[in-house]
C-alpha positions in Angstrom: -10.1 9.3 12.3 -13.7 9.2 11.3 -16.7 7.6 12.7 -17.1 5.4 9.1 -13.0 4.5 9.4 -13.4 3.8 13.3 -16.3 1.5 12.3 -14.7 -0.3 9.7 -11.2 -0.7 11.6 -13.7 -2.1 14.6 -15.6 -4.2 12.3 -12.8 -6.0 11.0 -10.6 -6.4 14.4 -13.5 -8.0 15.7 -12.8 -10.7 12.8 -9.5 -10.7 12.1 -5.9 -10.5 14.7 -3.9 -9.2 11.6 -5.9 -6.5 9.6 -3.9 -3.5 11.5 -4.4 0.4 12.2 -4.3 1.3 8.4 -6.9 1.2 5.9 -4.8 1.8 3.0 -4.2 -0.8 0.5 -6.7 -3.2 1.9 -8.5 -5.4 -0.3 -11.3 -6.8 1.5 -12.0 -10.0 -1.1 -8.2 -10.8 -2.8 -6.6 -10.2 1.3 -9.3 -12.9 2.4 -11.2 -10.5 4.7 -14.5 -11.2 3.6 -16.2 -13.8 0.7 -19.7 -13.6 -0.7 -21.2 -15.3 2.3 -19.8 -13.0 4.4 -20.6 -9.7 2.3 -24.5 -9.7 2.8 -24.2 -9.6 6.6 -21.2 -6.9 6.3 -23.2 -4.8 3.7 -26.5 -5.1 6.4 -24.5 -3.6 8.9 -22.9 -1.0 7.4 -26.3 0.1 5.9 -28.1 0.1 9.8 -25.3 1.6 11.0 -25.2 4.5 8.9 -28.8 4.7 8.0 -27.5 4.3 4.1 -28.4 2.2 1.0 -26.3 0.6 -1.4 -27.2 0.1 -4.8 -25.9 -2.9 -7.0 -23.5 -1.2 -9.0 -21.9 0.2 -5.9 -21.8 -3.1 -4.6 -19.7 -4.1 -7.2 -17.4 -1.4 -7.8 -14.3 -1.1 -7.0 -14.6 1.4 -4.8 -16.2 -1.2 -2.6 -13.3 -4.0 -2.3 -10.8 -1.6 -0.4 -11.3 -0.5 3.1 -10.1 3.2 2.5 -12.4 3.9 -0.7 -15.4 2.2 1.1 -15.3 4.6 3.9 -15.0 7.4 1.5 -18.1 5.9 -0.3 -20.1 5.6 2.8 -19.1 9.1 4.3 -20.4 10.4 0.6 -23.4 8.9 1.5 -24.0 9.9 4.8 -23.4 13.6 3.6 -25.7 13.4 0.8 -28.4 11.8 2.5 -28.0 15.7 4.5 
């Protein structure tokens, strides 16, 4: 598993018992793993983490709702940034 998966599957654990060891399929905002509120703080940390900025329109694509797409988003990131 990648660093970005290992992050995310830790980040979430942290939060919630039932999340699981598979990122496929989940929805981060219709599953109830994260609101608005909740989204600045997450999208703070992923961005310190991996030294990486998000624009708006990332923020609010879809790519951004599931765990498995985001962690293909932010590894895109981190190897562009290269």
């Amino acid at each position: 598993m990648s660093e970005v998966k290992d992050f995310l599957l830790s980040y979430f654990k942290e939060r919630f018992d039932d999340i699981g060891d598979n990122l496929a399929g989940v929805d981060l905002i219709e599953d109830g793993y994260i609101d608005s509120m909740a989204l600045y703080s997450f999208v703070a940390k992923l961005e310190d983490q991996f030294d990486i900025q998000f624009s708006d329109e990332e923020l609010l694509s879809h790519e951004f709702r599931k765990l498995d797409t985001l962690a293909k988003l932010v590894e895109k990131k981190i190897t562009s940034k290269k």
